[in-house]
C-alpha positions in Angstrom: 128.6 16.4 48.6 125.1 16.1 47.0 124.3 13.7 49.6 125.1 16.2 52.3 122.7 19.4 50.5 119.7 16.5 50.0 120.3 16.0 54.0 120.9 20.0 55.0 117.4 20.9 52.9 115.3 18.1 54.9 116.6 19.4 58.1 115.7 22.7 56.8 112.1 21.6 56.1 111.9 19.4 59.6 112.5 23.0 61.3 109.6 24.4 59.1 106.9 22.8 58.5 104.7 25.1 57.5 106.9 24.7 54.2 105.5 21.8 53.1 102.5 21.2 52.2 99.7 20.3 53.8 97.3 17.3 53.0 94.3 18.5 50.9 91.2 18.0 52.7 88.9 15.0 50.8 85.6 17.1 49.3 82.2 16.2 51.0 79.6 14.5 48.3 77.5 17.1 50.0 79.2 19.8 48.2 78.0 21.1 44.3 81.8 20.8 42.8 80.3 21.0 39.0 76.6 22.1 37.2 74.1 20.0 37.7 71.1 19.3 35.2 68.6 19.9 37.3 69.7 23.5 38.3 69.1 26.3 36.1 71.7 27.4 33.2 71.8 31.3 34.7 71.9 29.7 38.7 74.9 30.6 40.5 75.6 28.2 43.3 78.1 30.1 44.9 75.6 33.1 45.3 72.8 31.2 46.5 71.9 32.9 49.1 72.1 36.2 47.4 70.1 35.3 44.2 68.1 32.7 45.3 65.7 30.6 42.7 62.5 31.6 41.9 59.2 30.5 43.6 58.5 28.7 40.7 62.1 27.0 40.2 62.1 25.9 43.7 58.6 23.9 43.0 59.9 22.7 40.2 63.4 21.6 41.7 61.5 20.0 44.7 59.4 17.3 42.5 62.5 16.7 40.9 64.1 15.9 44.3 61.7 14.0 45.2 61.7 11.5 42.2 65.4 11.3 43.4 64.5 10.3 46.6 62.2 7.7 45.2 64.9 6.7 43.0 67.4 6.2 46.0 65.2 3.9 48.2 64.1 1.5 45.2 67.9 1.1 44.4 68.4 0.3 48.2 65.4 -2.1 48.5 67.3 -3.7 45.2 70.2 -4.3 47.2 72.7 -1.5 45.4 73.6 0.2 48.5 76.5 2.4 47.0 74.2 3.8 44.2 70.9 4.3 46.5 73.8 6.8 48.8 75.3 8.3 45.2 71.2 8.9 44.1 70.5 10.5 48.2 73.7 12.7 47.8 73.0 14.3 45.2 69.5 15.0 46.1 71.3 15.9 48.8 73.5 18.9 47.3 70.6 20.0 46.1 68.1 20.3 48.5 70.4 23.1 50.3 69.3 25.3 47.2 65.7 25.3 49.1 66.7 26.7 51.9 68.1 25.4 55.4 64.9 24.2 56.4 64.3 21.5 53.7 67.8 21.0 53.7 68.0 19.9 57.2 64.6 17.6 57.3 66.5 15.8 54.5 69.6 15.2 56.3 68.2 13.7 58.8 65.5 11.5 56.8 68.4 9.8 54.6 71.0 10.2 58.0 68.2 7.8 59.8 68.5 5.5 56.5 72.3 6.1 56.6 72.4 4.8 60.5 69.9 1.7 60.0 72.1 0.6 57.2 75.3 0.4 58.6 76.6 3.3 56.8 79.1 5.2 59.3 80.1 7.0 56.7 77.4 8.5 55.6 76.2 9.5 58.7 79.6 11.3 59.7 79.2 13.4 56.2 75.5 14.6 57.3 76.0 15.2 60.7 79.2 17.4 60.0 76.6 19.1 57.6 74.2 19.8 60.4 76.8 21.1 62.6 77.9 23.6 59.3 74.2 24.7 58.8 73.7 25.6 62.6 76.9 27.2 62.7 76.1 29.5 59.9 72.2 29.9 60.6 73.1 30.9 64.1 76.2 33.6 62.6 73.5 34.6 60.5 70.6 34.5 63.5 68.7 32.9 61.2 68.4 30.1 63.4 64.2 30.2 64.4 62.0 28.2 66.0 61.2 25.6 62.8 65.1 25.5 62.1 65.6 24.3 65.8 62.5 21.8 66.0 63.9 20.1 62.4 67.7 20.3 63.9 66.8 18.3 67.1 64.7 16.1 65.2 67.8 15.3 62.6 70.3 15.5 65.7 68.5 13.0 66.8 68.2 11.1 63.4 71.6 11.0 63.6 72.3 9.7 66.9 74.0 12.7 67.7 72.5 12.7 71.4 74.4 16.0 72.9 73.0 18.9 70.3 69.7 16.9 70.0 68.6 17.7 74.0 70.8 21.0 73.8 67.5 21.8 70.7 64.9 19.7 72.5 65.4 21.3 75.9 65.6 24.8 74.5 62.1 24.0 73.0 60.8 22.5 76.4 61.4 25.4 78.1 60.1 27.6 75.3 57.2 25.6 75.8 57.0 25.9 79.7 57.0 29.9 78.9 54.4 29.9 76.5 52.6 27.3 78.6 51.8 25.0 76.0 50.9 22.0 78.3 50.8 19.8 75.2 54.1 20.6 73.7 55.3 20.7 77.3 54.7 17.0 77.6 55.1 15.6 74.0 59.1 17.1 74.4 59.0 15.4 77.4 58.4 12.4 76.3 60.7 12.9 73.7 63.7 13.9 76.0 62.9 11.0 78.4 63.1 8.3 75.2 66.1 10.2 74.1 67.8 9.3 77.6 65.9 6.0 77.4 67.9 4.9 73.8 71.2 6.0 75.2 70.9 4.0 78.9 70.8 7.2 80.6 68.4 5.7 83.0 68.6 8.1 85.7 68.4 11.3 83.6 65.0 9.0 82.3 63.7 8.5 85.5 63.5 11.9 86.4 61.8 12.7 83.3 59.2 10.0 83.9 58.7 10.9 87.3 57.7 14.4 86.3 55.5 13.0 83.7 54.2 10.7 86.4 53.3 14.0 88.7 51.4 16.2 85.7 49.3 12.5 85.2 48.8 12.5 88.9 47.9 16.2 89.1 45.8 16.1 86.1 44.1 12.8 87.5 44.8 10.6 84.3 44.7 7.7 85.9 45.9 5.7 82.9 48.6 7.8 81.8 49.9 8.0 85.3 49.7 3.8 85.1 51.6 3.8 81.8 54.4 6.1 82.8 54.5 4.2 86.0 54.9 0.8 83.9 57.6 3.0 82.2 59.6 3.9 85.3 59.6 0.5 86.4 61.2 -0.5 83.4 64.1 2.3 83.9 64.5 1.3 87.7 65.0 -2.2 87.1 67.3 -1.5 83.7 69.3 1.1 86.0 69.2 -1.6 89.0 67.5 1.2 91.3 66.1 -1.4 93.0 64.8 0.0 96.1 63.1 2.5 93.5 61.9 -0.7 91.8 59.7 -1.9 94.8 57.9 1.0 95.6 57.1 1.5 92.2 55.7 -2.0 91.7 54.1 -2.4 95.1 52.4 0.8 93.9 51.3 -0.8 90.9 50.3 -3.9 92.5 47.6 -1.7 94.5 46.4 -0.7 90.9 46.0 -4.1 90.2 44.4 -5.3 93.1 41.0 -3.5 91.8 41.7 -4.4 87.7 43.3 -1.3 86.8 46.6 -1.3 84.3 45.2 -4.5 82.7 45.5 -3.2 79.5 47.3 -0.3 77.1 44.1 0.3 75.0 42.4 3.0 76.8 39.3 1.9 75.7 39.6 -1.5 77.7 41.5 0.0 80.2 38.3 1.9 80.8 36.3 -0.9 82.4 38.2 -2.5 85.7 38.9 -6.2 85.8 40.1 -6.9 89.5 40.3 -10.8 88.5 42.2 -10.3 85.6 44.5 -8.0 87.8 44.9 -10.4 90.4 46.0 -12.8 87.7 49.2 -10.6 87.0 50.4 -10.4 90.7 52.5 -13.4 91.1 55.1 -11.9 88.3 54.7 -8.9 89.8 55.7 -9.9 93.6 58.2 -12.4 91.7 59.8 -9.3 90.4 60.1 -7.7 93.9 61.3 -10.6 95.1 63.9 -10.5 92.6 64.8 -6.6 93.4 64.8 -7.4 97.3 67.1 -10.1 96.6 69.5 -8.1 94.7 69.9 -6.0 97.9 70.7 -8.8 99.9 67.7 -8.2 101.7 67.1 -12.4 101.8 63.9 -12.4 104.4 62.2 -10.0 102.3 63.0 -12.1 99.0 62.1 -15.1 100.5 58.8 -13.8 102.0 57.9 -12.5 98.6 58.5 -15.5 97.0 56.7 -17.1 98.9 53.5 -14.6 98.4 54.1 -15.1 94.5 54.5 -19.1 94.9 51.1 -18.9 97.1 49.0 -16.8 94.5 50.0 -18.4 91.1 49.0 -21.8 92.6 46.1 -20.6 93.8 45.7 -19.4 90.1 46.6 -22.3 88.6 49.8 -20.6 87.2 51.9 -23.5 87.6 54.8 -21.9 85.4 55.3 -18.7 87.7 54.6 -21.2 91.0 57.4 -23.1 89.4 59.2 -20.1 89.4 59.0 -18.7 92.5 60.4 -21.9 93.9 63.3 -21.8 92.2 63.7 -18.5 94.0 63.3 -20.1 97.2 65.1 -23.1 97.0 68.6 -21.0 95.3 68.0 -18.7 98.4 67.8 -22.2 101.0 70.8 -23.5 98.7 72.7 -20.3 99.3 72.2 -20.8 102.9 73.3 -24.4 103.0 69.6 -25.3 103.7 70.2 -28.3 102.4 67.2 -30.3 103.7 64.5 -27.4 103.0 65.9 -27.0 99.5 65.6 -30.6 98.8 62.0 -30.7 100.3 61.2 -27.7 98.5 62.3 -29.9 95.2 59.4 -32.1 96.1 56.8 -29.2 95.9 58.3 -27.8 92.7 58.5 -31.1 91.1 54.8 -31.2 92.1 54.1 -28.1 90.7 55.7 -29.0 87.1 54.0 -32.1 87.0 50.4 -30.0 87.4 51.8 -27.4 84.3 53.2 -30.4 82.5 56.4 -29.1 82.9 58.4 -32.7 82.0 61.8 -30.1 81.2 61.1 -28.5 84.5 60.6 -31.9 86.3 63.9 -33.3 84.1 65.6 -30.3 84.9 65.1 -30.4 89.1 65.9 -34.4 89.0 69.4 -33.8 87.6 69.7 -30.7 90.4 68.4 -32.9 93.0 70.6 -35.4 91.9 73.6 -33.3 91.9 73.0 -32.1 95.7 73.2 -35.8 97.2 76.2 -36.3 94.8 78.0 -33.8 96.9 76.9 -35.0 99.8 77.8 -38.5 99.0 74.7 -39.8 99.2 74.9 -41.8 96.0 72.5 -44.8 96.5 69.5 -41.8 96.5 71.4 -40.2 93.6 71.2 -42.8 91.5 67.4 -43.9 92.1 66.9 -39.7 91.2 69.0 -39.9 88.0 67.0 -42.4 86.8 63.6 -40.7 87.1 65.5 -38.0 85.7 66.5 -40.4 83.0 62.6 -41.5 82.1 61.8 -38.3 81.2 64.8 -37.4 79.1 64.0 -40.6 77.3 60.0 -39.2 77.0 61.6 -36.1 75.9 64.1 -37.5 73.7 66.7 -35.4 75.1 69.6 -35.4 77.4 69.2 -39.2 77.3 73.2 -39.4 76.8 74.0 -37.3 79.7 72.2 -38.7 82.2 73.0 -42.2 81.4 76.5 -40.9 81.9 75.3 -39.8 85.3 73.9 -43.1 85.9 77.3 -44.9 84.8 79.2 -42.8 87.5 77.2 -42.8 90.1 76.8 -47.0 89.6 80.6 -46.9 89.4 80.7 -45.4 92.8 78.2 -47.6 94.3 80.2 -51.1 92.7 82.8 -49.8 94.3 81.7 -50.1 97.7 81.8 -46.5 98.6 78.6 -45.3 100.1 76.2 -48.0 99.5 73.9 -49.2 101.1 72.9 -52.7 100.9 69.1 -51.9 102.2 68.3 -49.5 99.4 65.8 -49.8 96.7 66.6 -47.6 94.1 63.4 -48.5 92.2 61.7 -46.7 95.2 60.0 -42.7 94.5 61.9 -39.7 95.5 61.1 -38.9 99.2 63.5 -36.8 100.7 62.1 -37.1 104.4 62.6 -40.9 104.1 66.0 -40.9 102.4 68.5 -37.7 103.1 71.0 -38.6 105.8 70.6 -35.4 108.3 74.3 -36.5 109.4 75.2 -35.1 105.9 73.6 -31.5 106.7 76.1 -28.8 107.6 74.2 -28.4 110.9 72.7 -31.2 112.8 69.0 -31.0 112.8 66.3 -33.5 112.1 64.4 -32.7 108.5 61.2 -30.9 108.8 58.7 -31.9 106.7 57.3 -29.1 104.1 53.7 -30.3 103.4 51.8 -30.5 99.9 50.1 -27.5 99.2 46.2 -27.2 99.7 44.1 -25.0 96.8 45.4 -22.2 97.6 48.9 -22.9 97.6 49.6 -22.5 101.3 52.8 -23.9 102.2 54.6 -23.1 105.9 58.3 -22.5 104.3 61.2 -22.6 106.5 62.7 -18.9 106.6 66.4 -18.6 105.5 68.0 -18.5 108.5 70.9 -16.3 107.6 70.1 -12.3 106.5 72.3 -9.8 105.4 72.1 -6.4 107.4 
């Protein structure tokens, strides 16, 4: 029977749950729950607002707040984490008795230290606090101008991207009204970084771009550089590639006559077209890389080549190393066999004049690897063990490439593919020793010749290209 009444009154409750009571909701530390010191006797929190503290007590609360503040970082750069947050809360609770104003610049100072230190947390206590004080300032239409600059500013402090730009962009177009062409770009700025931070790189670029147009109008020619520079950066992090070329072959023309050299406006000042020139080749190299990625291969590959061509006129035997690279994935992509592998020889070239032993150790086990597939071991192994010199010079890889060497002899004891005619002691040559019976199509080789001074090579084209 009592079993039966226990069960009837939890039915009971199941149909009406507004009967039992719901879950308190945890305080915020935010909130003055008991007197505080630092407040005076006579102060009523709760009427605040109504009977405010004097001029006089306000100062004098402020310094106070301020030791707190110092307080709270010293106890974080000690390490005590919890207590440097207790210290910040509490001058925290207080600061709201200075009005919204101060209240909100402090949210957002110790919500920025809140963020950097890992403390979610934290940060989901003050930004619930920022959303409280807009929502009552804007009841109250209180909300002005220095409220709204200090609410994007913690908004943003807070990583709280949405109400941020709601604040920023109302003060942008405040500014547009007014016509304050300095506030009108410094929001801009801020707005495009904004997007910048989050990977909104298309909301970005259209910000840049219109910062790009007021440098353009204004004639700034170095401000329109930098925020050129700056879209690049967005097209190629937003893979806007096609974007990405004309913004760089644009830049490249800026170059050309030694302009965008430098970020120091000073230098910038004084055009250097030789060290401009100098910064071409990883410029074209990056448009080859963009052309590429939209399977545009003859453009890639004539780009490459440009970049290949100017940093070995330069002497920029890392970026002529480079661009090979480039060229010979593109020829391998192709099944170009023959011109990759000849191409090899101009890159291991190139290392050898940059002193590039990795790059040359690096291209030996590569080249090494292609007649491996092909079969051709007798030339794999003479390649393996150049490769293997080096490693040894280098004191690294030795192991693996001796490994190499073990297979590849392995093969060769065995009977299968050798040839009793080869010297393995012989340099690499791949004219003299790639079989053109092994290339996927039958064609003789066709000999890529060592570059002159400046670099001038006559490349075989890819012969494939993607519409």
């Amino acid at each position: 029977m009592l079993i039966a009444i226990v069960v009837l009154l939890l039915s009971e409750a199941s149909l009406h749950p507004t009967t039992l009571a719901a879950p308190l909701r945890e305080p915020s530390p935010l909130e003055l729950l008991e007197p505080d010191p630092l407040l005076p006797e006579d102060f009523k929190p709760k009427r605040y607002k109504k009977r405010p503290l004097s001029a006089a007590q306000q100062s004098t609360l402020a310094a106070a707040l301020d030791r707190l503040n110092n307080e709270a970082a010293a106890q974080l750069a000690a390490g005590n984490d919890r207590a440097a947050f207790a210290i910040w809360n509490r001058e925290l609770r207080l600061r709201r008795f200075l009005g919204p104003l101060l209240e909100v610049k402090a949210l957002g100072r110790v919500g920025d230290i809140a963020w950097a230190e890992g403390n979610g947390k934290e940060v989901r206590i003050i930004t619930q606090r920022l959303k409280e004080i807009e929502q009552e300032e804007t009841k109250a239409e209180q909300l002005n101008l220095p409220l709204k600059q200090a609410l994007a500013i913690a908004y943003e402090q807070v990583r709280e991207r949405e109400p941020a730009l709601r604040f920023y962009q109302e003060l942008l177009d405040l500014a547009r009204e007014q016509g304050d062409e300095k506030r009108v770009l410094e929001l801009l700025q801020t707005i495009g970084n904004l997007h910048l931070t989050w990977f909104y790189y298309l909301d970005a670029a259209e910000i840049y771009r219109e910062l790009l147009a007021i440098a353009e109008q204004k004639g700034d020619r170095f401000t329109l550089i930098s925020h050129l520079k700056q879209l690049i950066y967005i097209y190629d992090q937003g893979k806007f590639h096609q974007d990405a070329i004309d913004a760089k072959q644009r830049l490249e023309q800026f170059y050309l006559v030694g302009e965008g050299i430098s970020d120091d406006p000073l230098k910038a000042a004084i055009p250097d077209p030789e060290a401009g020139q100098s910064l071409i080749p990883a410029l074209k190299l990056s448009i080859g890389d963009n052309y590429e990625a939209l399977a545009q291969l003859e453009n890639a590959f004539r780009t490459y080549q440009e970049s290949y061509s100017l940093a070995w006129g330069l002497q920029h035997f890392a970026e002529a190393s480079i661009a090979l690279r480039r060229i010979i994935s593109l020829y391998l992509a192709q099944d170009q066999i023959n011109e990759a592998l000849q191409t090899y020889e101009v890159l291991l070239l190139s290392d050898q004049q940059g002193y590039n032993m990795y790059g040359q150790m690096t291209s030996y086990d590569e080249i090494a690897q292609i007649y491996r597939e092909h079969q051709d071991y007798n030339q794999a192994l003479r390649i393996l063990r150049q490769g293997l010199e080096l490693a040894r010079t280098l004191k690294y890889r030795e192991t693996y490439f001796e490994a190499q060497i073990e297979q590849v002899t392995q093969f060769l004891g065995s009977g299968f593919g050798a040839d009793p005619s080869f010297d393995p002691e012989l340099p690499f040559d791949p004219d003299a020793s790639f079989d053109p019976d092994l290339l996927p199509e039958e064609e003789s080789p066709t000999r890529i010749a060592e570059p002159d001074d400046s670099g001038e090579i006559e490349f075989a084209a890819p012969e494939n290209d993607s519409p």
